[in-house]
Structures are given as C-alpha cells and as structure tokens.
C-alpha positions as CSV (number, residue, x, y, z in Angstrom):
1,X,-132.3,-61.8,-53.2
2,X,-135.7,-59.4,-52.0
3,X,-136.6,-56.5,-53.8
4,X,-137.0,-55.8,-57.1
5,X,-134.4,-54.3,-59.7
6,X,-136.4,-50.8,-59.4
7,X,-135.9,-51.1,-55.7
8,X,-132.3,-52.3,-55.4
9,X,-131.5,-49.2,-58.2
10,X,-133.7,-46.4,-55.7
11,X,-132.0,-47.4,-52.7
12,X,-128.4,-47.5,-54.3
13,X,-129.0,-44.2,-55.9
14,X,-130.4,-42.8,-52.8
15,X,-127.2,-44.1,-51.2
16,X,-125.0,-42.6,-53.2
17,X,-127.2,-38.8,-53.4
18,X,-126.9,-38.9,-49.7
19,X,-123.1,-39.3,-49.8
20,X,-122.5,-36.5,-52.1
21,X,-124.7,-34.4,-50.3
22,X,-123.2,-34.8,-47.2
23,X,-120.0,-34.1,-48.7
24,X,-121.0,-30.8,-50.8
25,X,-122.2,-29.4,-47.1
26,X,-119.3,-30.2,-45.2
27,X,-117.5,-28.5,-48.1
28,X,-119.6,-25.7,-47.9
29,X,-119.2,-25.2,-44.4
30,X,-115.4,-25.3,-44.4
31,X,-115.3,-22.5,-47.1
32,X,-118.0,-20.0,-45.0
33,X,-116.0,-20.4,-41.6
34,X,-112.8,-20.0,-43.8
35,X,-114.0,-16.9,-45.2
36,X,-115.8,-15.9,-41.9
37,X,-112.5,-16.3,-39.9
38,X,-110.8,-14.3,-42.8
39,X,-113.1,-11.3,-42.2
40,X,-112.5,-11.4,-38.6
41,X,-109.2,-11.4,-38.9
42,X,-108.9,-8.6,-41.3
43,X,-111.7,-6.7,-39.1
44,X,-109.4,-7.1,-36.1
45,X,-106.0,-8.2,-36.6
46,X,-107.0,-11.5,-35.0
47,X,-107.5,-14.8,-35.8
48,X,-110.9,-16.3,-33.9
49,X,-110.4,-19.4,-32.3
50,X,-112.6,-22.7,-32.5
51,X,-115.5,-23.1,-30.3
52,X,-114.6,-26.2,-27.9
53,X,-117.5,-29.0,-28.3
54,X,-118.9,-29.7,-25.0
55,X,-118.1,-33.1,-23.8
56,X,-120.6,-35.6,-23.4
57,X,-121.6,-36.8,-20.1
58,X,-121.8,-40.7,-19.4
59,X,-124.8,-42.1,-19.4
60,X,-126.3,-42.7,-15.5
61,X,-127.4,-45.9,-14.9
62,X,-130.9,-46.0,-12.7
C-alpha cells in the first residue's frame, strides 16, 4: 500500500468534507428556490415554472 497513514487520513477526510459539502449546497439551493417560488407565488397568484435545461448537442466528429 503507497502513502503514508497522514496521507491515506487527508485524502479520506477530504473525501468525506467534499461529500457533505456538496450535500449542504444542494440543500441550500432547494430551500432558496422553494422560498423564491413561494414569493412569486404569493406576489402573483402563480406558481413559476422550471427553467428547461438546454439539451446537449452531440459531439461532431472532424
């Protein structure tokens, strides 16, 4: 096995801090455009809808 116990303990814990940071943010995000789409809807008695993601375009082959 490479790397020494220091190493193998950093990269796990980085692992693992990455993962709960990613999920804290996605969390976050769902709870702003909840609260955002609240507003509007109290603002004007609509609901907004979702923003479509624009589809990708296949790659072109030269």
């Amino acid at each position: 096995m490479k790397g020494t116990p220091q190493s193998l303990w950093l990269s796990a814990a980085n692992r693992a801090t990455g993962w709960w940071m990613g999920t804290a943010t996605a969390m976050m995000r769902r709870q702003q455009r909840a609260a955002l789409a609240e507003m509007t809807k109290a603002a004007t008695g609509v609901k907004p809808k979702r923003a479509r993601k624009p589809r990708r375009r296949p790659a072109t082959r030269p």
